[in-house]
N, C-alpha and C positions, 0 to 999 in steps of 0.2 A: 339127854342126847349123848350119845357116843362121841368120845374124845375124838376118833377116828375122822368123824362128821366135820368138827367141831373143826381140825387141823386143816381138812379139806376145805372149810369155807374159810377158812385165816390164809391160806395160801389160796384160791381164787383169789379174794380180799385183795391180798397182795399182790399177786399178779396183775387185776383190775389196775390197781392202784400204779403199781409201775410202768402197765400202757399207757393207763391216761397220764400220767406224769413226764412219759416220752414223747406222747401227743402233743399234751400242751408245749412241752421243751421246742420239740419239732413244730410246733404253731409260732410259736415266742418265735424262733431262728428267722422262720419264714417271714412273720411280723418283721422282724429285723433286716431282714434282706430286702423286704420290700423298700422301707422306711431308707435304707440305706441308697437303691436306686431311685426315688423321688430327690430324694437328697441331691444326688448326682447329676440328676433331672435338672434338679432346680440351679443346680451351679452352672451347668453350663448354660442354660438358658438364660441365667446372671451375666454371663459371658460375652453369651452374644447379644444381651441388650448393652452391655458396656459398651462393646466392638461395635452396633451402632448405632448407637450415644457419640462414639467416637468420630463414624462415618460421615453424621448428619452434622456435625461439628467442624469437620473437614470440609463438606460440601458448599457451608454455609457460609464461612472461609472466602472460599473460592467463590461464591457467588457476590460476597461484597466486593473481591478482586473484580472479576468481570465487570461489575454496575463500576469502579473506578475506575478500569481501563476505557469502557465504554464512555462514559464523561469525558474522558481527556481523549478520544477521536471523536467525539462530538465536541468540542473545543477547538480543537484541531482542524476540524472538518469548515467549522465556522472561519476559523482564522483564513484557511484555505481558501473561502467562498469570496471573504471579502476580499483578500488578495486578486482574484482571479478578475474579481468584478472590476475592481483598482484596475487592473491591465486592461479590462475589456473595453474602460470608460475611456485610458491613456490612448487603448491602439484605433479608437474613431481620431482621436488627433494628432497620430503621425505619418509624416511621410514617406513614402519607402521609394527610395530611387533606384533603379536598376539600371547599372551598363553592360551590353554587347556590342557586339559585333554583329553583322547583319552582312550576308552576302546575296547581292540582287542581280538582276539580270534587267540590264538598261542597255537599249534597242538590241545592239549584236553581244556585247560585254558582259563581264559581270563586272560591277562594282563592290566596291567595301566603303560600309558606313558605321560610324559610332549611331548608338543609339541608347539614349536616354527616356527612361518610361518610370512615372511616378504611379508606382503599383500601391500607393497607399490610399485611406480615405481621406488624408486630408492635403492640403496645398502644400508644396516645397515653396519655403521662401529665402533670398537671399542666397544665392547657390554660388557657391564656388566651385570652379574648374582649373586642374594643374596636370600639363600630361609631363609627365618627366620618362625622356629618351629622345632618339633619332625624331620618332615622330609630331614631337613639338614644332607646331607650325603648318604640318602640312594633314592637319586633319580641318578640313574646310569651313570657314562659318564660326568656328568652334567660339565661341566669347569666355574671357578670365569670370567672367560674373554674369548669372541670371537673375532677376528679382522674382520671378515666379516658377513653376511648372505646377497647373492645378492637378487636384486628384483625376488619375484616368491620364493624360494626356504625356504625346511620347516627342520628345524631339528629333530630329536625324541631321548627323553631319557626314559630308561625305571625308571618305579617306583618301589622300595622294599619298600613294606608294611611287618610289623611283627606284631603279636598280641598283643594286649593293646597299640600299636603306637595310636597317634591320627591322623587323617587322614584329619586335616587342617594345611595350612601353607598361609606365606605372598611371594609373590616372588617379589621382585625389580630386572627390568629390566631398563637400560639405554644404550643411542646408541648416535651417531651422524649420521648426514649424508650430504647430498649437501648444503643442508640449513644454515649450519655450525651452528646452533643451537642444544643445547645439548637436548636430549626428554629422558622422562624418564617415565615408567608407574610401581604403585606400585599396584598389585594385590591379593586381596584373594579370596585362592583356596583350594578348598578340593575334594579329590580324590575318 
């Protein structure tokens, strides 16, 4: 075989040889670059499992908080119930006394009357009465001491007004009743 030949398949040879050695390089790189975006892939994804790893750690947190706030307004709620109840038992056994004043029309006139009405469910007992002013004395009927007013029921005293009277006063009102606490309400009233 001719040298000639022989040069031409050594340099093919070598030219073959430095394609595929640039191939495979250029294969390897690409290999590389792949390898190197899973990579990256993988980190971040590491990431965001961390972030929430971190999240549901946060969440879970929070939801023991909630189940202890929630406890303690159902605690709460209970103390509330029984308190309410406490009142609801106390307010069948008190009395509630209310005073006005009451203007009627008696045959041609009007008159003025005190009026006491026991707006509670239970009986006023033991009632004390104090009008402090002018009007002491001249409010009619009127008694220093009642031993009753039942629940519902209303008394009426009439009022004598004279001229140049003044026409304000203080009334103290005290009672007992189921509650065996003493109540007492101090009012001013003018007619």
């Amino acid at each position: 075989m001719p040298t000639e030949i022989t040069d031409w398949i050594t340099a093919g040879a070598a030219l073959v040889a430095v394609i595929m050695a640039s191939y495979f390089a250029y294969r390897q790189v690409s290999i590389y670059r792949r390898q190197a975006d899973i990579m990256d892939k993988q980190a971040d994804h590491q990431g965001r499992q961390t972030t929430l790893l971190k999240l549901q750690s946060e969440i879970s947190r929070r939801q023991t908080d909630i189940a202890e706030k929630q406890m303690e307004i159902a605690q709460q709620q209970l103390v509330i119930t029984e308190y309410q109840e406490q009142e609801r038992r106390k307010g069948r056994l008190l009395a509630e006394l209310m005073v006005r004043i009451e203007h009627r029309k008696v045959g041609d006139r009007v008159r003025d009357f005190l009026q006491i009405e026991n707006k509670g469910p239970a009986d006023a007992r033991n009632i004390t009465i104090v009008v402090k002013g002018e009007l002491d004395g001249h409010i009619l009927d009127l008694p220093k001491e009642l031993p009753l007013i039942t629940a519902g029921m209303t008394r009426d005293y009439p009022i004598l007004l004279c001229v140049g009277m003044s026409n304000e006063f203080i009334l103290d009102i005290g009672w007992s009743d189921d509650s065996g606490e003493p109540r007492h309400k101090r009012i001013p009233m003018r007619v």
